[in-house]
VOTORFI-714283 format. One record per atom (N, C-alpha, C): x, y, z; residue number from 1; atom name; residue in one letter. Coordinates in steps of 0.1 Angstrom, whole numbers, always signed. Example, Ala and Ser with C-alpha at 12.3 -4.5 7.8 and 13.67 -1.06 7.14 Angstrom:
<atoms>
+132, -57, +78, 1, N, A
+123, -45, +78, 1, CA, A
+132, -33, +78, 1, C, A
+128, -22, +71, 2, N, S
+137, -11, +71, 2, CA, S
+129, +0, +79, 2, C, S
</atoms>
This chain:
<atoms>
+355, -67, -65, 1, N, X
+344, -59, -60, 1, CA, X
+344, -45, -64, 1, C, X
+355, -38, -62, 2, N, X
+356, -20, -70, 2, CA, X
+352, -21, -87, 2, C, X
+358, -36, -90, 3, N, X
+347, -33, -105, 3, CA, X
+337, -33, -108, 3, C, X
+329, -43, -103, 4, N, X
+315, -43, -98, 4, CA, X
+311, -33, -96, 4, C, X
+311, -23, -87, 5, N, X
+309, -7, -78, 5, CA, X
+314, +3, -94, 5, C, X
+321, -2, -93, 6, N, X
+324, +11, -108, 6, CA, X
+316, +9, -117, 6, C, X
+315, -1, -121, 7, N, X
+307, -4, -135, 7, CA, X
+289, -3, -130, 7, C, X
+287, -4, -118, 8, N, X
+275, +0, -117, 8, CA, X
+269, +14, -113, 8, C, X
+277, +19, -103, 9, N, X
+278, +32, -103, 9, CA, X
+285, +47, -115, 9, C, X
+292, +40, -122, 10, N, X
+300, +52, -129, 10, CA, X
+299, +47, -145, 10, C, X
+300, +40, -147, 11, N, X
+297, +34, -164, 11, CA, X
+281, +31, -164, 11, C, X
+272, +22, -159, 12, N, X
+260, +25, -161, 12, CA, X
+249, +36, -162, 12, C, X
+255, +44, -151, 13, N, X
+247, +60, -155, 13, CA, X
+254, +64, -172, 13, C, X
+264, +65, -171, 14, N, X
+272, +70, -180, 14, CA, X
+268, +62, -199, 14, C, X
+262, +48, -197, 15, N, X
+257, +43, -210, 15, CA, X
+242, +49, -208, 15, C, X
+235, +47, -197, 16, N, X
+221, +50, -199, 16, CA, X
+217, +65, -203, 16, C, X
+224, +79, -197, 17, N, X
+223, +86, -205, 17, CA, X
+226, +93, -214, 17, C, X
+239, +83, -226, 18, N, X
+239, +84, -239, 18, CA, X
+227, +75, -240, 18, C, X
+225, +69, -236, 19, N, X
+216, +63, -249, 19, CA, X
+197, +70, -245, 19, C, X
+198, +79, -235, 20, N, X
+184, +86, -234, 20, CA, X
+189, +96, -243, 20, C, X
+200, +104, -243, 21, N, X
+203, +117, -248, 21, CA, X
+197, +110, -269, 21, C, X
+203, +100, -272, 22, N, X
+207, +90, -283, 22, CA, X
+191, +92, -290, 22, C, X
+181, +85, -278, 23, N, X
+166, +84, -284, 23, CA, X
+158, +99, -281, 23, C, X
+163, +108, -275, 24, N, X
+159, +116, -275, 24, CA, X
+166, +126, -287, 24, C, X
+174, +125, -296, 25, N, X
+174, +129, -305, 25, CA, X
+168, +125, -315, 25, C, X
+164, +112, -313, 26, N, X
+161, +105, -328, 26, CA, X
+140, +109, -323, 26, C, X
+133, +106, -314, 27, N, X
+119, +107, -313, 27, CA, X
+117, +121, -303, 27, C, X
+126, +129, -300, 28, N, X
+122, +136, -292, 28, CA, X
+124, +134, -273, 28, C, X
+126, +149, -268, 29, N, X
+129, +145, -254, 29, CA, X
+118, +146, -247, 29, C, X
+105, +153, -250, 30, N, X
+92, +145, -246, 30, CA, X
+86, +134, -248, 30, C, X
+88, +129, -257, 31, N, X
+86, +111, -260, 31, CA, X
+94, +104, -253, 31, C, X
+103, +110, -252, 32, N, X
+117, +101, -245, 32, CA, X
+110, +101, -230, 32, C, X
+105, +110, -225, 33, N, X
+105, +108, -207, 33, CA, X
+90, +102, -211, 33, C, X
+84, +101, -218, 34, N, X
+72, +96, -218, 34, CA, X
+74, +78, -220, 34, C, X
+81, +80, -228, 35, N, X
+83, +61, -228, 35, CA, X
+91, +57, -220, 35, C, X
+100, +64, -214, 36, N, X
+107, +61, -195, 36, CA, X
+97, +57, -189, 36, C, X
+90, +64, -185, 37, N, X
+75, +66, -176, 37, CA, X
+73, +57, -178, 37, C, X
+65, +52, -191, 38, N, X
+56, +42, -199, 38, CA, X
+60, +26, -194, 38, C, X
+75, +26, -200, 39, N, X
+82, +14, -198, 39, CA, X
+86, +9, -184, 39, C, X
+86, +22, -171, 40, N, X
+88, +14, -158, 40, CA, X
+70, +13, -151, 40, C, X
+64, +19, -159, 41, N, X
+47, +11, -155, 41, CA, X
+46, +4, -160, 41, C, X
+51, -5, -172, 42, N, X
+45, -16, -175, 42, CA, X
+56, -27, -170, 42, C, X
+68, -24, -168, 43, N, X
+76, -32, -160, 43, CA, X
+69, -34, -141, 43, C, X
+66, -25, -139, 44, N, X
+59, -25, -126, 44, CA, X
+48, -35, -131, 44, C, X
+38, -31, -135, 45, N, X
+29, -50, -134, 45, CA, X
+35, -57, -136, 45, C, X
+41, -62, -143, 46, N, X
+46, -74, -154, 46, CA, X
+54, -78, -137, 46, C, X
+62, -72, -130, 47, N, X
+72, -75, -114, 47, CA, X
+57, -79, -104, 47, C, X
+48, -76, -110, 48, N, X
+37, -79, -94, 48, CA, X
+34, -90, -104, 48, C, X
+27, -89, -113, 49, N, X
+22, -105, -119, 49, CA, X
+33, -115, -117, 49, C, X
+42, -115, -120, 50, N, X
+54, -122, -121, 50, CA, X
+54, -129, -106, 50, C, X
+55, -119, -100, 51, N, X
+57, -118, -83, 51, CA, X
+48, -127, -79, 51, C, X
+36, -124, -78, 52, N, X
+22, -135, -77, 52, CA, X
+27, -146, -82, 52, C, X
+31, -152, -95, 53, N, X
+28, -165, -95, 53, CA, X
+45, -173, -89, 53, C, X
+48, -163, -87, 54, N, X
+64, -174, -80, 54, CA, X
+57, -174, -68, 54, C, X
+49, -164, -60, 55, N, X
+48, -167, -44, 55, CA, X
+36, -184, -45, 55, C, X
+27, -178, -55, 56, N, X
+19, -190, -55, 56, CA, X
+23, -202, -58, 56, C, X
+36, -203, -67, 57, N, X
+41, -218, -68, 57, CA, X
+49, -218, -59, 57, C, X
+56, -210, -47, 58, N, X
+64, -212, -35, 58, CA, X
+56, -217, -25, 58, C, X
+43, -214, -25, 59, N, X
+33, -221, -14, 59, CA, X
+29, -235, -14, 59, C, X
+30, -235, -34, 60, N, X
+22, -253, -29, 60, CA, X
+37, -261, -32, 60, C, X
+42, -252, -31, 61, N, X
+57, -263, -28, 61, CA, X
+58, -265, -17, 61, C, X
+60, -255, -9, 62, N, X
+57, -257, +13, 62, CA, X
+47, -261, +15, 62, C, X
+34, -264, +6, 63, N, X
+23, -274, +10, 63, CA, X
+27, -290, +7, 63, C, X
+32, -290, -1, 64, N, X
+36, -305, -4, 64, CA, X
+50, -311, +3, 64, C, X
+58, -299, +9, 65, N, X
+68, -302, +18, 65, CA, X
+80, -304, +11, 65, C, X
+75, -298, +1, 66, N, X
+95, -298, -5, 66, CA, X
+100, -281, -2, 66, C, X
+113, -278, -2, 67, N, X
+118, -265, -1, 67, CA, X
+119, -256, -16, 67, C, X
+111, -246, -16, 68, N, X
+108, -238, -30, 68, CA, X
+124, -229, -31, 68, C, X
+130, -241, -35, 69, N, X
+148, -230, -39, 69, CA, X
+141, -228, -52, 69, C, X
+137, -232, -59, 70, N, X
+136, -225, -74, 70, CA, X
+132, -213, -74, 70, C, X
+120, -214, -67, 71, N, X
+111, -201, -67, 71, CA, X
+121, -191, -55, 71, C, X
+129, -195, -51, 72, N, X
+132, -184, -37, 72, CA, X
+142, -176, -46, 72, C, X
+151, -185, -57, 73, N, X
+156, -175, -67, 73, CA, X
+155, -169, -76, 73, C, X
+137, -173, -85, 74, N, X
+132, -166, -90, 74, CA, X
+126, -154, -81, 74, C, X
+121, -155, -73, 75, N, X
+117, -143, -66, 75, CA, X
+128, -133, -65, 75, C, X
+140, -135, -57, 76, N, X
+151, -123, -62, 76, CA, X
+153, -126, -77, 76, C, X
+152, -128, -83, 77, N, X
+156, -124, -95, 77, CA, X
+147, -114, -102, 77, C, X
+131, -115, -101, 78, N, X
+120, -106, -103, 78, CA, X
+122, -94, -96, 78, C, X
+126, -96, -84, 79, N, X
+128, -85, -73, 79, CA, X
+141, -73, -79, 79, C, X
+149, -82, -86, 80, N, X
+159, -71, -93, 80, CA, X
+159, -67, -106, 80, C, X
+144, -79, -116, 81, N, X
+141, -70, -124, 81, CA, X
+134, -59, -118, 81, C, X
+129, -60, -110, 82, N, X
+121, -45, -105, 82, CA, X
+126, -32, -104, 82, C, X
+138, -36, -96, 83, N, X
+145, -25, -94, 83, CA, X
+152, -19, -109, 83, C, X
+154, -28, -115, 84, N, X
+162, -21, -128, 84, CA, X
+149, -18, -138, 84, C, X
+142, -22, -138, 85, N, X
+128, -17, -146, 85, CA, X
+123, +0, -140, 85, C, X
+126, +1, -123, 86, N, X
+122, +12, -121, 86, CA, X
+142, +27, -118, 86, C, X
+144, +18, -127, 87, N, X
+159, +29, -125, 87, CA, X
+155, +37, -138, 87, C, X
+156, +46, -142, 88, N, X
+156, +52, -158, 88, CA, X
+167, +53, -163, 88, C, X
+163, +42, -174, 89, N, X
+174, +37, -187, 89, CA, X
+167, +30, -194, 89, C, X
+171, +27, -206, 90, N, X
+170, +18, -215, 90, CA, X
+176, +4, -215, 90, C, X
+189, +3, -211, 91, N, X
+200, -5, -210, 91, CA, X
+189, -15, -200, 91, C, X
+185, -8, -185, 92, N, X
+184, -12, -172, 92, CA, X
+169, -17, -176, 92, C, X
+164, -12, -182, 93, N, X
+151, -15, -187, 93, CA, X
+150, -31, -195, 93, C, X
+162, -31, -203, 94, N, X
+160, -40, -214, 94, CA, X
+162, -52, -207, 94, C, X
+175, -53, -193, 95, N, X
+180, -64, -188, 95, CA, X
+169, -67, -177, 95, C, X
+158, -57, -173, 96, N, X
+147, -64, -160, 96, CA, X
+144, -68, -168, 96, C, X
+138, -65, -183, 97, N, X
+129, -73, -190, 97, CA, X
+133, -81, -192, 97, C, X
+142, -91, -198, 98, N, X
+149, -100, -196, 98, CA, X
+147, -110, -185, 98, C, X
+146, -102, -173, 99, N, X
+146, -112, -159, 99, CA, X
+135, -114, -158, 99, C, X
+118, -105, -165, 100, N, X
+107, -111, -160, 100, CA, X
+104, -126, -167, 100, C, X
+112, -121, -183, 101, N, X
+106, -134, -191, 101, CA, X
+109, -145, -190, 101, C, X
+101, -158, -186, 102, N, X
+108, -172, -179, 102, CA, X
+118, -176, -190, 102, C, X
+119, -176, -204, 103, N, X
+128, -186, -204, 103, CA, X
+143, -178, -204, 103, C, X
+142, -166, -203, 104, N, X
+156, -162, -201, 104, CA, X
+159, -159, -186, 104, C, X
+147, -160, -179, 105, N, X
+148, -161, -164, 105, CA, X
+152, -175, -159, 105, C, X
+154, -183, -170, 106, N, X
+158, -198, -163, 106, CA, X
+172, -204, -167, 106, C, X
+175, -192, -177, 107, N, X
+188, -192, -179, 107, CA, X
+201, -189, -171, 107, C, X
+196, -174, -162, 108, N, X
+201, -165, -153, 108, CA, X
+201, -177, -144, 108, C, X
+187, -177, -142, 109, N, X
+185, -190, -124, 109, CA, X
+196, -195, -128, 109, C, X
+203, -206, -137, 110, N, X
+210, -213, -136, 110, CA, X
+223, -206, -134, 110, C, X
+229, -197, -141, 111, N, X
+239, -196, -140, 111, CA, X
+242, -187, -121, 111, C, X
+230, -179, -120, 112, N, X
+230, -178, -108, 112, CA, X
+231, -193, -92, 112, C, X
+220, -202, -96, 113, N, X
+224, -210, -82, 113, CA, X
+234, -217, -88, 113, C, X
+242, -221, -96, 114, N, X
+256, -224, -98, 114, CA, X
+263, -218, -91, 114, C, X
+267, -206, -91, 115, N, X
+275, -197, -83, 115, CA, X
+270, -196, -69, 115, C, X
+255, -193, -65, 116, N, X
+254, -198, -51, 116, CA, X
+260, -208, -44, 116, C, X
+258, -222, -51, 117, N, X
+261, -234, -49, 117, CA, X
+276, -236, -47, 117, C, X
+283, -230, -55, 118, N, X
+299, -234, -55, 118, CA, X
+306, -225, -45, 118, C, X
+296, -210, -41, 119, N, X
+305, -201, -32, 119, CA, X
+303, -214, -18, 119, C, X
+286, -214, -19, 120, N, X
+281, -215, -3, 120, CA, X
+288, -232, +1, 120, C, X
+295, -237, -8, 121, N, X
+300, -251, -4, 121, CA, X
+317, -250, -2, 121, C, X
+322, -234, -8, 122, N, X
+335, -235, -6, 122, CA, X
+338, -226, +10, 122, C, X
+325, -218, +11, 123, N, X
+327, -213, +25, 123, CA, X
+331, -219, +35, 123, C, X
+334, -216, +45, 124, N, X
+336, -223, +60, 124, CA, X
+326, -216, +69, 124, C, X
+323, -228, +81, 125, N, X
+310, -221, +86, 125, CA, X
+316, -209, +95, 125, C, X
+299, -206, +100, 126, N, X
+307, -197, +106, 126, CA, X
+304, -197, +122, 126, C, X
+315, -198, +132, 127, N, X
+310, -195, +146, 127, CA, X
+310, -185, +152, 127, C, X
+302, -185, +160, 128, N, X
+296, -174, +172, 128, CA, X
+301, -175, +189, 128, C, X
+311, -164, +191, 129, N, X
+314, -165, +199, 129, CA, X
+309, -156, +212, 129, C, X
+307, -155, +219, 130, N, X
+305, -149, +232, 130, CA, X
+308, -147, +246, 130, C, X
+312, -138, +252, 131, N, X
+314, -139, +264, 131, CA, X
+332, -136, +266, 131, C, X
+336, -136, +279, 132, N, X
+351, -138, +275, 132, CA, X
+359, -147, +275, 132, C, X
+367, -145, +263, 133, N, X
+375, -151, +259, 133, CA, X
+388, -160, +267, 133, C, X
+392, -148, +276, 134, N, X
+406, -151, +280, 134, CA, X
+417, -140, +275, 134, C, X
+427, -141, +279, 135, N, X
+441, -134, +277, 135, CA, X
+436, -119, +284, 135, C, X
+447, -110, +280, 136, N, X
+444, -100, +286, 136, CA, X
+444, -95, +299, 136, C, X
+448, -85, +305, 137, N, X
+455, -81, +317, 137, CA, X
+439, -80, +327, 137, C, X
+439, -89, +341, 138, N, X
+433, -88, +347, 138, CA, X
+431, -76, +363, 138, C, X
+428, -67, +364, 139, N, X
+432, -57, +374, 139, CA, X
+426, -59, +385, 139, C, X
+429, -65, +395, 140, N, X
+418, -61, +410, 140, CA, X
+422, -49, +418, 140, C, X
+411, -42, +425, 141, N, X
+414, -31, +433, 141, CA, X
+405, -29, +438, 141, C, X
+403, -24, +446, 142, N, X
+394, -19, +457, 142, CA, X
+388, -7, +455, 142, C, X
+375, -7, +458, 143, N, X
+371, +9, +464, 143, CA, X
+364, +12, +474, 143, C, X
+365, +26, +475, 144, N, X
+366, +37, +490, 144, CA, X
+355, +45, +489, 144, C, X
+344, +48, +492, 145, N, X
+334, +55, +491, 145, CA, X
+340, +70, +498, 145, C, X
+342, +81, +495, 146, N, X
+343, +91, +502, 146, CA, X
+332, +100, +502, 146, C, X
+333, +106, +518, 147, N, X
+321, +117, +524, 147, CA, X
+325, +128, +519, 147, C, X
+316, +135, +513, 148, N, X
+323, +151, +506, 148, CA, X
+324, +162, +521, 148, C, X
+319, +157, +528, 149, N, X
+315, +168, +543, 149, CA, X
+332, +165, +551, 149, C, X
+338, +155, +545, 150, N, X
+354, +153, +554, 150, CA, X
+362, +155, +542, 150, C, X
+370, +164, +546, 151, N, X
+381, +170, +539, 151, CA, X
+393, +161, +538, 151, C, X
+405, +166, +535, 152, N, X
+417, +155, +531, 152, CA, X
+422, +155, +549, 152, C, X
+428, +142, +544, 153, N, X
+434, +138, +563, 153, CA, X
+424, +133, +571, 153, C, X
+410, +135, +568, 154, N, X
+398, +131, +575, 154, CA, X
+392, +138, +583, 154, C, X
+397, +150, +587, 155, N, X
+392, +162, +596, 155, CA, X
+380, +171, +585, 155, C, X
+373, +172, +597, 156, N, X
+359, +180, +594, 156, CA, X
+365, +192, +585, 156, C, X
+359, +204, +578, 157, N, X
+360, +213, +569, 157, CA, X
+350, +229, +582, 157, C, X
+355, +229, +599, 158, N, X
+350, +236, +597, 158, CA, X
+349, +249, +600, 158, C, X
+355, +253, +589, 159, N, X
+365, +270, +593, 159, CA, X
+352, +279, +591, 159, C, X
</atoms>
């Protein structure tokens, strides 16, 4: 898991801006933020069209009564080309585009609900417990309401 977290927090910034610094030497660093721009608005439609036609083929799958797992993992999968289409990079750019286009999106699907499939069958379920349990030190004791108008010993206060 820390590699995961490193390589996405500390080495992905770290490739994406050599390689902005990289094209902005070669076309310029106004062209550079312009084709940033450019490439996460056309990645933004391309995630809503995309988007559209998985929700539309997830509907007439729950109309015909089968469960839309294909589409429930194509939809996260468009959903995180989204996010990487709107991070600025080239790297993060190249790999949403990747995830909008079906046939390399059906490649991922796979190797993705594979791994779903083998974690969610090696898990153990899980239960929910509530209430108490047991063990643990039980105290009884009583209480005394005291009058603030009677002093200690019980005699009135009145000097």
């Amino acid at each position: 898991m820390f590699l995961i977290l490193f390589l996405v927090f500390i080495v992905t910034p770290i490739a994406e801006i050599y390689l902005i610094v990289q094209v902005a030497d070669v076309v310029g660093g106004l062209n550079t933020v312009a084709l940033l721009i450019l490439v996460s608005v056309i990645g933004a439609a391309m995630v809503k069209r995309e988007g559209m036609g998985i929700l539309a083929r997830a509907q007439s799958e729950l109309a015909l009564g089968r469960v839309p797992g294909r589409e429930l993992v194509d939809g996260l999968l468009v959903l995180f080309a989204g996010v990487l289409m709107l991070t600025p990079g080239f790297a993060t750019d190249a790999l949403g585009l990747s995830l909008l286009f079906p046939p390399t999106r059906a490649l991922i699907r796979g190797v993705v609900s594979r791994g779903l499939s083998s974690r969610a069958a090696s898990e153990q379920p899980v239960s929910w417990h509530f209430g108490y349990r047991g063990g643990g030190n039980i105290v009884e004791a009583q209480s005394t309401e005291v009058d603030p108008g009677i002093g200690e010993l019980g005699s009135t206060d009145d000097r």
